[in-house]
BAVEX-945845 format. One record per residue (C-alpha): x, y, z; residue number from 1. Coordinates in pm, whole numbers, padded with zeros to 5 digits. Example, Ala and Ser with C-alpha at 12.3 -4.5 7.8 and 13.67 -1.06 7.14 Angstrom:
2
<r><u>01230</u><v>-00450</v><w>00780</w><k>1</k></r>
<r><u>01367</u><v>-00106</v><w>00714</w><k>2</k></r>
***
This chain:
142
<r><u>09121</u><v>-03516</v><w>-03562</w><k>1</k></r>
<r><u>09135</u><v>-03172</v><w>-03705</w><k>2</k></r>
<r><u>09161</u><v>-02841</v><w>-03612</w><k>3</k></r>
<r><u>08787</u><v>-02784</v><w>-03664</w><k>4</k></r>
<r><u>08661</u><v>-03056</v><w>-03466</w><k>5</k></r>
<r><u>08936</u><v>-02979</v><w>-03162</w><k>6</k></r>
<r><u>08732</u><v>-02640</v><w>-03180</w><k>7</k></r>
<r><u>08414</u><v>-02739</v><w>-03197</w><k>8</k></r>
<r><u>08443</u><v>-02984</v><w>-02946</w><k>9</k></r>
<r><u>08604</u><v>-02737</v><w>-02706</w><k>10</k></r>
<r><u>08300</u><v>-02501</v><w>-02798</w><k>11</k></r>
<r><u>08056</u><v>-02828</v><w>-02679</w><k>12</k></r>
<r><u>08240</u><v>-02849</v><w>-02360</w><k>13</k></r>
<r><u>08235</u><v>-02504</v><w>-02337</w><k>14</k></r>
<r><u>07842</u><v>-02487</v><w>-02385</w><k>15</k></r>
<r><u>07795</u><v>-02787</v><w>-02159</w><k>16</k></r>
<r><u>07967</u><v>-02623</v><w>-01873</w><k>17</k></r>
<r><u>07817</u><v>-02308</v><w>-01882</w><k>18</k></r>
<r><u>07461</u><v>-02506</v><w>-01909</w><k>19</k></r>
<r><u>07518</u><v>-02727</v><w>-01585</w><k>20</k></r>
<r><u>07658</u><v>-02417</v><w>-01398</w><k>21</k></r>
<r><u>07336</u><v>-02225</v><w>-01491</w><k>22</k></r>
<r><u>07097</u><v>-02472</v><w>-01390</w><k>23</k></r>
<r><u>07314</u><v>-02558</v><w>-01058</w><k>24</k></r>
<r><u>07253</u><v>-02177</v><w>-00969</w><k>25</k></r>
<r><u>06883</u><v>-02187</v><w>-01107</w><k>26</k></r>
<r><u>06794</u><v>-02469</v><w>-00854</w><k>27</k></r>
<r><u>07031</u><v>-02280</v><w>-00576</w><k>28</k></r>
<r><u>06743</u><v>-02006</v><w>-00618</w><k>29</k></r>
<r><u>06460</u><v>-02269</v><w>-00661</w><k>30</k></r>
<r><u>06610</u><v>-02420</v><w>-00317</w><k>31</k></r>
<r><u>06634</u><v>-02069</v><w>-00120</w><k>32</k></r>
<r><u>06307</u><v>-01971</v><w>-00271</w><k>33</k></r>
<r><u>06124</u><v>-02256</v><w>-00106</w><k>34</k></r>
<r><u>06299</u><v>-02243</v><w>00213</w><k>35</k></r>
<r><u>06186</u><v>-01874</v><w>00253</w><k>36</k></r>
<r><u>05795</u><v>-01955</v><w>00172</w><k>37</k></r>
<r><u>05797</u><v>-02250</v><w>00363</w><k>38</k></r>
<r><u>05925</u><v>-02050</v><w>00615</w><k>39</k></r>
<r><u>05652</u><v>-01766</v><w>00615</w><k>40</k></r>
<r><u>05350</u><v>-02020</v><w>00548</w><k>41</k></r>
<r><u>05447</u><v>-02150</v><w>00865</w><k>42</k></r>
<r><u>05496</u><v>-01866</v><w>01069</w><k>43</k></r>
<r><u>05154</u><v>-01757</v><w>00875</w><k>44</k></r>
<r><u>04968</u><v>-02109</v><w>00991</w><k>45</k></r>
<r><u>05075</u><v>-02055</v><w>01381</w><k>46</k></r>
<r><u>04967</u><v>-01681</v><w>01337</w><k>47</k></r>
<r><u>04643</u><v>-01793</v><w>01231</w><k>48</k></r>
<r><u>04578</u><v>-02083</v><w>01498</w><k>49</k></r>
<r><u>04668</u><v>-01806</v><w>01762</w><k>50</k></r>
<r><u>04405</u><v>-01539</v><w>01635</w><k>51</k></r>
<r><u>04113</u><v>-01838</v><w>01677</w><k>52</k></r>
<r><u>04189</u><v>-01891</v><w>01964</w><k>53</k></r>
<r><u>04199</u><v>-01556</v><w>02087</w><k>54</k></r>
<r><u>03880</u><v>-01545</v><w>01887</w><k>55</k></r>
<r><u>03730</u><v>-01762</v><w>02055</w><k>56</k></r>
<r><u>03817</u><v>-01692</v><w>02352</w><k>57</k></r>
<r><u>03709</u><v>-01355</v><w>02355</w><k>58</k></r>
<r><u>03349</u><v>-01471</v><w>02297</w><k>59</k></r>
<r><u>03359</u><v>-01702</v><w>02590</w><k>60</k></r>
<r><u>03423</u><v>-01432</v><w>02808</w><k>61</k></r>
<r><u>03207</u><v>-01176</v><w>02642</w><k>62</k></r>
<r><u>02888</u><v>-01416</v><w>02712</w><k>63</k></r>
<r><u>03016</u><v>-01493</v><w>03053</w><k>64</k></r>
<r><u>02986</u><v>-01113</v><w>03118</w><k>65</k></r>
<r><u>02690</u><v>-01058</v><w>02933</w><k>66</k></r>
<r><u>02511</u><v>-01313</v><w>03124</w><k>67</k></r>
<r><u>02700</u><v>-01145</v><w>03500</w><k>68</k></r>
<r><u>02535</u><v>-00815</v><w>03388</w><k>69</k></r>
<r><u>02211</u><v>-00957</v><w>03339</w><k>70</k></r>
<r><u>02223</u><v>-01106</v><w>03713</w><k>71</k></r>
<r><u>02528</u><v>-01009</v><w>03891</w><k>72</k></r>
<r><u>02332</u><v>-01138</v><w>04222</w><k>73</k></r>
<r><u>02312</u><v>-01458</v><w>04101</w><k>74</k></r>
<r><u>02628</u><v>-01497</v><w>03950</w><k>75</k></r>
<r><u>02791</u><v>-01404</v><w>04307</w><k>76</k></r>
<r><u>02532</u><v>-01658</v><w>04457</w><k>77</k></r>
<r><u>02715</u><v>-01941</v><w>04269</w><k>78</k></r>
<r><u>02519</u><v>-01976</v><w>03968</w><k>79</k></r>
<r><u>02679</u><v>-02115</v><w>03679</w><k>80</k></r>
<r><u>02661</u><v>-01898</v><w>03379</w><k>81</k></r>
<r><u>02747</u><v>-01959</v><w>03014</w><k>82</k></r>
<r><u>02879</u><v>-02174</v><w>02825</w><k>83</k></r>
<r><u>03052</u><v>-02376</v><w>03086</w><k>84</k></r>
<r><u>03106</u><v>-02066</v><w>03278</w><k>85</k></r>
<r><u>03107</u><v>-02127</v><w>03665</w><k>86</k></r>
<r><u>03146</u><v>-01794</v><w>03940</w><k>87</k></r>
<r><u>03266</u><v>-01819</v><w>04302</w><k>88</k></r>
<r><u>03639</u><v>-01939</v><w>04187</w><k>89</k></r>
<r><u>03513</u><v>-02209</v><w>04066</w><k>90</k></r>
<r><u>03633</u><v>-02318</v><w>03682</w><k>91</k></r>
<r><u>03457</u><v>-02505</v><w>03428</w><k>92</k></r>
<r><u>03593</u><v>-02616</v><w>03098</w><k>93</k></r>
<r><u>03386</u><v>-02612</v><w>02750</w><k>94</k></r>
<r><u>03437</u><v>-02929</v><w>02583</w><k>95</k></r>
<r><u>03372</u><v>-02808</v><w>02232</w><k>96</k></r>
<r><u>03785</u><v>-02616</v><w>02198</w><k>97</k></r>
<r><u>03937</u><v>-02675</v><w>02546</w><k>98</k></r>
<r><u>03925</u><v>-02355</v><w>02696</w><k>99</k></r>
<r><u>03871</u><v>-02344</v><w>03092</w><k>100</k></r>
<r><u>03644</u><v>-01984</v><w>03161</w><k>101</k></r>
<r><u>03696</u><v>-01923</v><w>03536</w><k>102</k></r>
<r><u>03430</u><v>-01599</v><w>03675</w><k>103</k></r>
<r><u>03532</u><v>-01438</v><w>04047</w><k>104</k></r>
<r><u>03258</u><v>-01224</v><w>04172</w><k>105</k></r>
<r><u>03323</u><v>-00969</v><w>04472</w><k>106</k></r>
<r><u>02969</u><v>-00766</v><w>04574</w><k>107</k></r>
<r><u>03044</u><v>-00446</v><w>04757</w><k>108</k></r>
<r><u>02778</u><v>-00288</v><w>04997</w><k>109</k></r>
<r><u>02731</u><v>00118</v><w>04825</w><k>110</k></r>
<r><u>02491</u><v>00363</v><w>04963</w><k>111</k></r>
<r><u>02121</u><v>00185</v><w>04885</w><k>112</k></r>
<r><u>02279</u><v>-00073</v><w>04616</w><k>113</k></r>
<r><u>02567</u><v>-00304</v><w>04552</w><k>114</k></r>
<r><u>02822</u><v>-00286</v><w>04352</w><k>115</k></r>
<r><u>02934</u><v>-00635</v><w>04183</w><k>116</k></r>
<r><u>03263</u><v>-00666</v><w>04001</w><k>117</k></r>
<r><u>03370</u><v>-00993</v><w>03808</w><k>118</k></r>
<r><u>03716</u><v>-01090</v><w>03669</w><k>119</k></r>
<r><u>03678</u><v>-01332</v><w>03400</w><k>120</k></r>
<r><u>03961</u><v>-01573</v><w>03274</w><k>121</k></r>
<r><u>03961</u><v>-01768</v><w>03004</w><k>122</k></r>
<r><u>04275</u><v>-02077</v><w>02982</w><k>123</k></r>
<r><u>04413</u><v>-02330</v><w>02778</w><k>124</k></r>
<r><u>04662</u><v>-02617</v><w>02865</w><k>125</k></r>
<r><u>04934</u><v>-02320</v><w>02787</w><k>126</k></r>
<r><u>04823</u><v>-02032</v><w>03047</w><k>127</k></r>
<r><u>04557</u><v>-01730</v><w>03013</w><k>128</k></r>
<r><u>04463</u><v>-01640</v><w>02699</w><k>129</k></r>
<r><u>04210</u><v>-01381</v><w>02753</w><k>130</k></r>
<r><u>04105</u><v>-01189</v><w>03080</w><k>131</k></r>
<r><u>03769</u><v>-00934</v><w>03134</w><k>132</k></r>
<r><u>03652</u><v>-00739</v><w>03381</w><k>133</k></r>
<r><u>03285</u><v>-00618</v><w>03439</w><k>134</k></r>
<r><u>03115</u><v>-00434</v><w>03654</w><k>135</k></r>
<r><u>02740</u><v>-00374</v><w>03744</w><k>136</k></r>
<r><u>02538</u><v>-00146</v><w>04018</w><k>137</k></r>
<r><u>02258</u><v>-00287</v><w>04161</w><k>138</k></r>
<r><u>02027</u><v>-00014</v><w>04303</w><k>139</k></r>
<r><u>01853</u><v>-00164</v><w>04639</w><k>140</k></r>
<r><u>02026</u><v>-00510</v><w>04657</w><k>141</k></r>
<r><u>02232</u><v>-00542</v><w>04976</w><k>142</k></r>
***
């Protein structure tokens, strides 16, 4: 062997190794890079899950206390209200997402009216997820 091909084949070595330690860091960076996004498309998934059901949840007990301001007298008389939306301590669950919308309804005696308040829950399997309260004066009810 010569002295040119003892150089050149130090110079292919030379190449090769610099080549296999450039792509070893290249997919070191490819690796980290897809630990980070999988990483904040996760954290972005259980965000999202977390807003509908708040969502969702915050409609349930809007239209429970729409429907307790329409007839608060009712609503403290037992009648169910909603969608799945029972009052009296009383809990009812809406089939469609699993939420449970419990409605307590205290009346208070005012002057030449009543006063009805309503605290409205609204659960999952995990705890409360959303609480109201409402309020309505009835002029001459006692």
């Amino acid at each position: 062997m010569t002295k040119n091909e003892q150089i050149e084949d130090a110079s292919k070595t030379k190449v090769n190794t610099a080549f296999l330690i450039e792509a070893l860091v290249l997919m070191a960076v490819l690796i980290a890079s897809i630990a980070v996004f999988t990483q904040l498309f996760t954290h972005s998934a259980v965000a999202a899950h977390q807003a509908e059901d708040l969502t969702r949840a915050t409609l349930l007990a809007q239209n429970a206390a729409e429907e307790f301001s329409s007839d608060p007298a009712a609503v403290a008389a037992g009648k169910t209200v909603g969608q799945g939306v029972a009052a009296g301590n009383v809990s009812a669950v809406d089939g469609s997402d699993g939420l449970t919308v419990s409605c307590d309804v205290d009346s208070d005696a005012q002057g030449r009216g009543t006063l009805y308040t309503a605290h409205i829950t609204v659960s999952d399997d995990s705890g409360e997820v959303y609480a109201l309260d409402a309020s309505r004066y009835e002029s001459g009810v006692r």
